[in-house]
Residue frames as a rotation matrix with the C-alpha (Angstrom) as fourth column:
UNK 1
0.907 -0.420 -0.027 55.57
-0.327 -0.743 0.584 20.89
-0.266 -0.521 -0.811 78.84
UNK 2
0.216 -0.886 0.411 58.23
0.243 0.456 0.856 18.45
-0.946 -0.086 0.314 78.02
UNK 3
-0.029 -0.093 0.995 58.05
0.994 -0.105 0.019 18.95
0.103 0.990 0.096 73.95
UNK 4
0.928 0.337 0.159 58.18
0.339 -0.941 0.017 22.62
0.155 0.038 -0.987 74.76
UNK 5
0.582 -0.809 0.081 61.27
-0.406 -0.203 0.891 22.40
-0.704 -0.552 -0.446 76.80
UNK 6
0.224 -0.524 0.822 62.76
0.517 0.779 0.356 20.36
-0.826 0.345 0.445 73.96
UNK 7
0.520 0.477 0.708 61.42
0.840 -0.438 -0.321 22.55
0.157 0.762 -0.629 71.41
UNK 8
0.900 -0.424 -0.106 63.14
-0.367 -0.865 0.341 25.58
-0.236 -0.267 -0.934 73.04
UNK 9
0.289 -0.927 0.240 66.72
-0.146 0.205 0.968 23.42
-0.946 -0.315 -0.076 73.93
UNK 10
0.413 0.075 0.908 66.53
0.744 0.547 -0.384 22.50
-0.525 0.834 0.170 70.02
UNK 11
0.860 0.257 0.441 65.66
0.415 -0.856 -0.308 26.33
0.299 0.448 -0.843 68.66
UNK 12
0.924 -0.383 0.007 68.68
-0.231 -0.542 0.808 27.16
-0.306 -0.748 -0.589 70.93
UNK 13
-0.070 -0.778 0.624 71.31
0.258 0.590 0.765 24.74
-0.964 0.214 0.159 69.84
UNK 14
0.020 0.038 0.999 70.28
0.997 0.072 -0.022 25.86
-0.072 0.997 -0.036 66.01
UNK 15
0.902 -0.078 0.425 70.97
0.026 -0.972 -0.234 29.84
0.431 0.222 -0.875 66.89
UNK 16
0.626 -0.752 0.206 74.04
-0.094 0.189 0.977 28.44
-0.774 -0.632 0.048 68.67
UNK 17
-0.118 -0.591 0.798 75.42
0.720 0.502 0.478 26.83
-0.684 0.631 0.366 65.79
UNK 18
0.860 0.322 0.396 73.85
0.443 -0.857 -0.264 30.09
0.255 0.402 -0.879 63.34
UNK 19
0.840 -0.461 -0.288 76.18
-0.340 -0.859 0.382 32.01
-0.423 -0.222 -0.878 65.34
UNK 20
0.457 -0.698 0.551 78.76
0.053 0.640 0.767 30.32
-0.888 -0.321 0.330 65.10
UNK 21
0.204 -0.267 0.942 78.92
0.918 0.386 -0.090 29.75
-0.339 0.883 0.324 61.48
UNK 22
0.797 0.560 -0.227 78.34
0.602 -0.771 0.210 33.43
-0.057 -0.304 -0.951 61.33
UNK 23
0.779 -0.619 -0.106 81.04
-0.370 -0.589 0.719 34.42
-0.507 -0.520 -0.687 63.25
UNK 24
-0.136 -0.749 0.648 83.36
0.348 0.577 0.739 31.95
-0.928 0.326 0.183 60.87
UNK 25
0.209 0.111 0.972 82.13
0.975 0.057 -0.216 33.04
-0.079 0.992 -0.096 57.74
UNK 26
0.962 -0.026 -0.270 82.59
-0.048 -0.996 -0.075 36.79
-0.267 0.085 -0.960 58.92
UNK 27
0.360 -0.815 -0.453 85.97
-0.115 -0.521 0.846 36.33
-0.926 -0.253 -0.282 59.68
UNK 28
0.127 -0.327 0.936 86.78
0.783 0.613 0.108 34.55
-0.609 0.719 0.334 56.44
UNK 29
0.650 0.611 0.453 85.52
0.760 -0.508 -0.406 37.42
-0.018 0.608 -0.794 54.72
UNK 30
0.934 -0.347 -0.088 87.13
-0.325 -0.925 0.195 40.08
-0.149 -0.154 -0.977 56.35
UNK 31
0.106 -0.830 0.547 90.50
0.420 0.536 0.732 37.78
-0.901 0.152 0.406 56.13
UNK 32
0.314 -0.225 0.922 89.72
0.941 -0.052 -0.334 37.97
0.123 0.973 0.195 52.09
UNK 33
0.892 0.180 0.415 89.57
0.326 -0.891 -0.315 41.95
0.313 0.416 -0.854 51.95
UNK 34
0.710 -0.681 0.180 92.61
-0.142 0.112 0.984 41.77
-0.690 -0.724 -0.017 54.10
UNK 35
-0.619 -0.704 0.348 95.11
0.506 -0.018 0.862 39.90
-0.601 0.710 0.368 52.06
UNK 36
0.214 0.498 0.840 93.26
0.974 -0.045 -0.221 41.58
-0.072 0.866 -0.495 49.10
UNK 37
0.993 0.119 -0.017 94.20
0.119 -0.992 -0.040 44.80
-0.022 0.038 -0.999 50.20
UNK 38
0.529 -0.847 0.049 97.39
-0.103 -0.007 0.995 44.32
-0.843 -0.531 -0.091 51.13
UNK 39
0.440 0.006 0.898 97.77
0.755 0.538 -0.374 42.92
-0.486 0.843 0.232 47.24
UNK 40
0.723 0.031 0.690 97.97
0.574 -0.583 -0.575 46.26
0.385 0.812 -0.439 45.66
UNK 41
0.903 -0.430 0.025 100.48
-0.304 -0.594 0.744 47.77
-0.305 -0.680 -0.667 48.35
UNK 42
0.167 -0.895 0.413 102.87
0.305 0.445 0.842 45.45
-0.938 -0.014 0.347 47.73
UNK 43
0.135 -0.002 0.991 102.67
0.905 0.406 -0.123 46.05
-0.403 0.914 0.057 43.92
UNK 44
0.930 0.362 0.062 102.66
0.358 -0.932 0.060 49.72
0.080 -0.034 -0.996 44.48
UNK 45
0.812 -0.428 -0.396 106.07
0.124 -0.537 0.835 49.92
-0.570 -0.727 -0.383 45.77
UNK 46
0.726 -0.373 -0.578 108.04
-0.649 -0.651 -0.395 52.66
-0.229 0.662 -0.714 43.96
UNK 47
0.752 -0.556 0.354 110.91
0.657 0.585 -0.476 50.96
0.057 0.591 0.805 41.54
UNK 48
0.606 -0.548 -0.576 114.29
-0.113 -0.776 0.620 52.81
-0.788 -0.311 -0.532 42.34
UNK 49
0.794 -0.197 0.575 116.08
0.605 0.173 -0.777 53.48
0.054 0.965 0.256 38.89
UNK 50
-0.405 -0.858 -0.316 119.83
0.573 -0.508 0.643 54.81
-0.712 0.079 0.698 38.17
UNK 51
0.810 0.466 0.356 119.33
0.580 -0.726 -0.370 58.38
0.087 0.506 -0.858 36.95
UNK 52
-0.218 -0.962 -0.167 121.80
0.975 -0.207 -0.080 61.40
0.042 -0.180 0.983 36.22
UNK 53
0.298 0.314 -0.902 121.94
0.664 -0.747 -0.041 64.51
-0.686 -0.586 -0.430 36.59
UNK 54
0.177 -0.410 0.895 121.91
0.977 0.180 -0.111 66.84
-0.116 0.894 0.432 33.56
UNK 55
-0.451 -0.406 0.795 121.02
0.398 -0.889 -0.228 69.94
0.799 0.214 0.562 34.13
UNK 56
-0.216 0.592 -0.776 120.25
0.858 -0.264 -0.440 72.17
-0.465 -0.761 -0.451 37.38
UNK 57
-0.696 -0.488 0.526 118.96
0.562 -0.827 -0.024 75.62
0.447 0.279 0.850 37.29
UNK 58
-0.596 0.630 -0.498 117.12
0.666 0.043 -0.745 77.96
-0.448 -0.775 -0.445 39.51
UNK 59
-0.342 0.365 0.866 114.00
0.679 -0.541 0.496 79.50
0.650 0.757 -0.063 38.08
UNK 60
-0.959 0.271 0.085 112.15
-0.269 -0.770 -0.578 82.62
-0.091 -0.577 0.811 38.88
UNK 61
-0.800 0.244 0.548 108.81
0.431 0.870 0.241 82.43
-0.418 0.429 -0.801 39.10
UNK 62
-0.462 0.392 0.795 105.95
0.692 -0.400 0.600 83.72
0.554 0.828 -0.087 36.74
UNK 63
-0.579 0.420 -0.699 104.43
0.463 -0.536 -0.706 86.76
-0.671 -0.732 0.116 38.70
UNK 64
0.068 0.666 0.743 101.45
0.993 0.026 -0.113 87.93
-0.094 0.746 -0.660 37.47
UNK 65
-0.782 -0.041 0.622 101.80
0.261 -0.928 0.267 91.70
0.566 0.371 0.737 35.54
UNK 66
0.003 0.440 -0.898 101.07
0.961 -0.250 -0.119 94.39
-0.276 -0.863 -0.424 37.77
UNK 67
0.278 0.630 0.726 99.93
0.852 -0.511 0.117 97.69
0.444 0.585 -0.678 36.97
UNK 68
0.403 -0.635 0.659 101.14
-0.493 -0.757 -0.429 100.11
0.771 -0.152 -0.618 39.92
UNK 69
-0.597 -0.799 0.070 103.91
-0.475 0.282 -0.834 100.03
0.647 -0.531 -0.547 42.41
UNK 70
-0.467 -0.070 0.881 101.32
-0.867 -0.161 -0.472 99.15
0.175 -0.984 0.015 44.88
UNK 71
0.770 0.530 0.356 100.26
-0.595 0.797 0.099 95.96
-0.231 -0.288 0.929 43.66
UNK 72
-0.056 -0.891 -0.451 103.35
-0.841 0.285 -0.459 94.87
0.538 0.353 -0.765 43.60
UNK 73
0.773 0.321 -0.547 103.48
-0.057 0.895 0.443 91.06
0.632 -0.311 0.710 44.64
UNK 74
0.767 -0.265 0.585 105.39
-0.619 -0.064 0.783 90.21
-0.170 -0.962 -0.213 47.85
UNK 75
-0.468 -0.873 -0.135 108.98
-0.880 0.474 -0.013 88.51
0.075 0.113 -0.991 47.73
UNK 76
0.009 -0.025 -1.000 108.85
-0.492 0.870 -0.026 85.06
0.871 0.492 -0.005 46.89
UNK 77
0.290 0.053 0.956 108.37
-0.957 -0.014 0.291 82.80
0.029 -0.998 0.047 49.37
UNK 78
0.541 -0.522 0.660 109.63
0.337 0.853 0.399 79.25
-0.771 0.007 0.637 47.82
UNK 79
0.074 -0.798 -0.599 112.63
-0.699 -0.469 0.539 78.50
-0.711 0.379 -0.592 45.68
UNK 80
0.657 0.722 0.216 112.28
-0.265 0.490 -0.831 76.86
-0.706 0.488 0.513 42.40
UNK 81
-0.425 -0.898 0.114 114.88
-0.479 0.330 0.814 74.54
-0.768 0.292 -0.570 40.96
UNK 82
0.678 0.575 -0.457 114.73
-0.680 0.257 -0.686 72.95
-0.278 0.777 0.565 37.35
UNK 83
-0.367 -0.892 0.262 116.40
-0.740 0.451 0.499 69.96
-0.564 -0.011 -0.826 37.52
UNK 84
0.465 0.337 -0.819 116.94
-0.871 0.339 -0.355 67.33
0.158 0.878 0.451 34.47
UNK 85
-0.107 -0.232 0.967 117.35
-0.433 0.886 0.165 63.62
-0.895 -0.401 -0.196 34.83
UNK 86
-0.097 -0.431 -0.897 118.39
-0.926 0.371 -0.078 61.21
0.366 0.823 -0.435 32.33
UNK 87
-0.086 -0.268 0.959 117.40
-0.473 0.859 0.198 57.59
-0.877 -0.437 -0.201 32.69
UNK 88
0.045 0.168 0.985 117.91
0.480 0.861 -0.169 55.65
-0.876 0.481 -0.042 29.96
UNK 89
-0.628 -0.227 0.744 117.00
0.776 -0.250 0.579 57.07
0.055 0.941 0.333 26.83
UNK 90
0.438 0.899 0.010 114.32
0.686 -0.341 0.642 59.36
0.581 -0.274 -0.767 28.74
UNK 91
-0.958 -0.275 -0.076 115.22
0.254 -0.698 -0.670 62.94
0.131 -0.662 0.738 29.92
UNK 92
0.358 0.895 -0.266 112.76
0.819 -0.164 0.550 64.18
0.448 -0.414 -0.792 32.54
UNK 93
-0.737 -0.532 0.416 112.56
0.059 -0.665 -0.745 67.67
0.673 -0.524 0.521 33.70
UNK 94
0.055 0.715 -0.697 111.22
0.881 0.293 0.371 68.29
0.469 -0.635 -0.614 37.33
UNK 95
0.209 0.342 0.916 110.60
-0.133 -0.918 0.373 71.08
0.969 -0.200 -0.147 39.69
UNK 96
-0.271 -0.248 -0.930 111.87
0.824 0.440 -0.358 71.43
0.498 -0.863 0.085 42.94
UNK 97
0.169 0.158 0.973 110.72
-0.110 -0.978 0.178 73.73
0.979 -0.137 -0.148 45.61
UNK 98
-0.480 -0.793 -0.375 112.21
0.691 -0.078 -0.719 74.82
0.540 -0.605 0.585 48.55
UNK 99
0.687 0.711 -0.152 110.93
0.675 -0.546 0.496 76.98
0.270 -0.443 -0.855 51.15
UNK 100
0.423 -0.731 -0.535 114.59
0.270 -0.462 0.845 77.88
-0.865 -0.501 0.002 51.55
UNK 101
0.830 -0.169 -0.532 116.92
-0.530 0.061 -0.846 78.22
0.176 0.984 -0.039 48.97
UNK 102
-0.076 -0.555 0.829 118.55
-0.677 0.638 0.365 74.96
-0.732 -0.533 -0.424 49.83
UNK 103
0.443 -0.020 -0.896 119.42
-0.875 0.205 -0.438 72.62
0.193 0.979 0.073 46.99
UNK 104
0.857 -0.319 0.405 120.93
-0.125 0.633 0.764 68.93
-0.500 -0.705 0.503 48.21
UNK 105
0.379 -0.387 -0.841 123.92
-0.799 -0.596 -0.086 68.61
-0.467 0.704 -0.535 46.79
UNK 106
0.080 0.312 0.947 122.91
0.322 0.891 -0.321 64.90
-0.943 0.331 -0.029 45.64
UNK 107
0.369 0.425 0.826 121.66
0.891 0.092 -0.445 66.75
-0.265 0.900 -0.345 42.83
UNK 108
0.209 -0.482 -0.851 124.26
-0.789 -0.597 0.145 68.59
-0.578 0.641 -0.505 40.46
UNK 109
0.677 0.367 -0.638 125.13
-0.722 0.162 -0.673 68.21
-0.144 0.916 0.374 37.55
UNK 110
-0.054 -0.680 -0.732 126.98
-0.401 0.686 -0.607 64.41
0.914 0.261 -0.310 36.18
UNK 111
-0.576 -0.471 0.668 126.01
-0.812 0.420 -0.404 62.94
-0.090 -0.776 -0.625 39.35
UNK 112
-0.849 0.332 -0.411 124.40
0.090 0.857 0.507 59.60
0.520 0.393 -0.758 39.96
UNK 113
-0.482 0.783 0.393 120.52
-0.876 -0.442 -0.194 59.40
0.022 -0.438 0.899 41.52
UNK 114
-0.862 0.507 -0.006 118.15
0.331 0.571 0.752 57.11
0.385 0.646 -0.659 42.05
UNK 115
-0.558 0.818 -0.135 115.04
-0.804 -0.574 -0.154 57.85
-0.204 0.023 0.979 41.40
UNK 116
-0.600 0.390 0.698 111.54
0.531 0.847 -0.017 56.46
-0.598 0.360 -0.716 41.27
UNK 117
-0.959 0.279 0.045 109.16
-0.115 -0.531 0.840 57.76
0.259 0.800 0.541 38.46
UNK 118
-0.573 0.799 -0.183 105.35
0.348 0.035 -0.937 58.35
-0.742 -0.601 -0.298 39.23
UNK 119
0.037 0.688 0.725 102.83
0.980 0.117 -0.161 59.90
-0.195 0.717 -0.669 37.20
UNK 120
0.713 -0.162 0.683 103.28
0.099 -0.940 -0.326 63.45
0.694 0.300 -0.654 37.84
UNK 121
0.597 -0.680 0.426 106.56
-0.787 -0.393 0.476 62.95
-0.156 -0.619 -0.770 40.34
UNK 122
0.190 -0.727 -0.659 109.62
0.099 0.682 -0.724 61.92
0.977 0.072 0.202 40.63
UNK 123
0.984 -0.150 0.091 110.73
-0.048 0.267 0.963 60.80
-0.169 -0.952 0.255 44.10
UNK 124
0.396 -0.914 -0.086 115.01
-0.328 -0.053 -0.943 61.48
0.858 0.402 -0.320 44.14
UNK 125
0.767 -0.288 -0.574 116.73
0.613 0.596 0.519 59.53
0.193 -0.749 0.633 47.07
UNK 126
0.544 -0.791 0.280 119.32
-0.665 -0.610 -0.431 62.42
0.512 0.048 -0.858 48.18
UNK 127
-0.404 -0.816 0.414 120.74
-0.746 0.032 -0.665 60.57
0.530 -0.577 -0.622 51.20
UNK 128
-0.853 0.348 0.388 120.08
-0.308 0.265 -0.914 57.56
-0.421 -0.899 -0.119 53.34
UNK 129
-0.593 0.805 0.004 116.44
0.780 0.576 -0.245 57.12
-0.199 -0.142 -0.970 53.51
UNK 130
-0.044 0.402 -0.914 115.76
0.131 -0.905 -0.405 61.00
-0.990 -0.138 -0.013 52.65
UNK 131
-0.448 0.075 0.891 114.08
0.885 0.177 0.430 61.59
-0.125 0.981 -0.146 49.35
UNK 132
-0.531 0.135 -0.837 112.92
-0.214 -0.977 -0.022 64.68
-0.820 0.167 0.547 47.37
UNK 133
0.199 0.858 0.473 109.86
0.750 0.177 -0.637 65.20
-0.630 0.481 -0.609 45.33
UNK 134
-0.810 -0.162 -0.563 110.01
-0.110 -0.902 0.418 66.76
-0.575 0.401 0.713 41.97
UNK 135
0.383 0.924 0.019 106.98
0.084 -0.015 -0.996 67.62
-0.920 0.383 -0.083 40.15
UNK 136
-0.692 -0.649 0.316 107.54
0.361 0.068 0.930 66.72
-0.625 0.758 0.187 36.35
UNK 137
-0.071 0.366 -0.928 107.03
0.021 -0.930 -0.368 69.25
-0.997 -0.045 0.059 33.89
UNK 138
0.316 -0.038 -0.948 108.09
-0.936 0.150 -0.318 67.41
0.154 0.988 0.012 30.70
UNK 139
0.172 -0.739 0.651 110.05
-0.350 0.572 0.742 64.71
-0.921 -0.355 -0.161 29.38
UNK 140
0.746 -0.038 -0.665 111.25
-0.618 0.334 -0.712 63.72
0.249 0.942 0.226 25.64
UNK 141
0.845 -0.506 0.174 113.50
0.465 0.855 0.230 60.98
-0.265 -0.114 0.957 24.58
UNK 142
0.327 -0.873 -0.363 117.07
-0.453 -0.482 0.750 62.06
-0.829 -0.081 -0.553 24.70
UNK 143
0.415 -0.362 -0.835 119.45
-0.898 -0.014 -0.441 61.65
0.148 0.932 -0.331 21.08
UNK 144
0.980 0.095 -0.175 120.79
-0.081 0.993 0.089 58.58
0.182 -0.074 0.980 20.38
UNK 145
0.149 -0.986 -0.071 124.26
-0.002 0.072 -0.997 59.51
0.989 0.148 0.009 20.89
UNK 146
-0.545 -0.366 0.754 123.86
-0.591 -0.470 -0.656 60.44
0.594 -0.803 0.040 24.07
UNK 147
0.634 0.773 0.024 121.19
-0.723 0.582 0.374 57.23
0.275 -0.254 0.927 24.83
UNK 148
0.697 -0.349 -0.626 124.01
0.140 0.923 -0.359 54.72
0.703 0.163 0.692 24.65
UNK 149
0.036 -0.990 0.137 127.06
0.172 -0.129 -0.977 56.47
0.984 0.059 0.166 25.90
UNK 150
0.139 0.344 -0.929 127.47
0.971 0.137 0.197 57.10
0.195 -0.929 -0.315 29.64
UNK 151
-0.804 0.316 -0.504 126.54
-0.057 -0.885 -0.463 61.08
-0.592 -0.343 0.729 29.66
């Protein structure tokens, strides 16, 4: 009966310690994936670049060809700006849309911007902490006269 009772107090004290380690080796883990995530976030965050303003202009957009009066297509419902940025030696046009027809007025033409560049957006800082998304539609390298000089 005694070498049972030992046998148990033993078997016990070695799923004690089990846990334990367990529970230490979880957290470790989950610690790693932690800072590991956190890794790419930081590295993610958007680079704000001096940009100018070259050209606005509001487009119309493409409505698809209608046949009679009654399929005409209903009044627009956003407003669609084409606005060109210049950073560097790199003009980007973007797309703005507007549910209004509101335009900040950050962004005319020969002012300064910054902007950050994405893959298919540009992110424009109008004011403060308020930024605008344009969806880029091109971009080519601007002339060299106009690469160096400050327009």
């Amino acid at each position: 009966m005694r070498g049972e009772r030992l046998a148990l107090l033993s078997s016990d004290r070695n799923c004690f310690t089990e846990g334990i380690l367990r529970k230490i080796w979880t957290s470790q883990v989950v610690f790693l994936f932690l800072l590991a995530g956190w890794a790419p976030l930081r590295a993610s965050t958007p680079q704000l670049q001096k940009a100018v303003v070259l050209h606005v202009e509001k487009s119309q957009p493409t409505l698809p060809y209608r046949r009679r009066i009654a399929d005409s297509p209903p009044p627009p419902t956003e407003y669609d700006y084409e606005v060109s940025l210049r950073m560097g030696c790199l003009v980007y046009v973007g797309l703005y849309q507007s549910a209004i027809d509101y335009l900040p007025s950050a962004i005319a033409p020969d002012q300064s911007v910054e902007v950050s560049v994405e893959k298919h957006v540009m992110r424009v800082r109008v004011t403060g902490d308020r930024e605008i998304t344009l969806e880029i539609t091109r971009h080519y390298r601007a002339s060299p006269g106009s690469c160096s000089s400050g327009r």
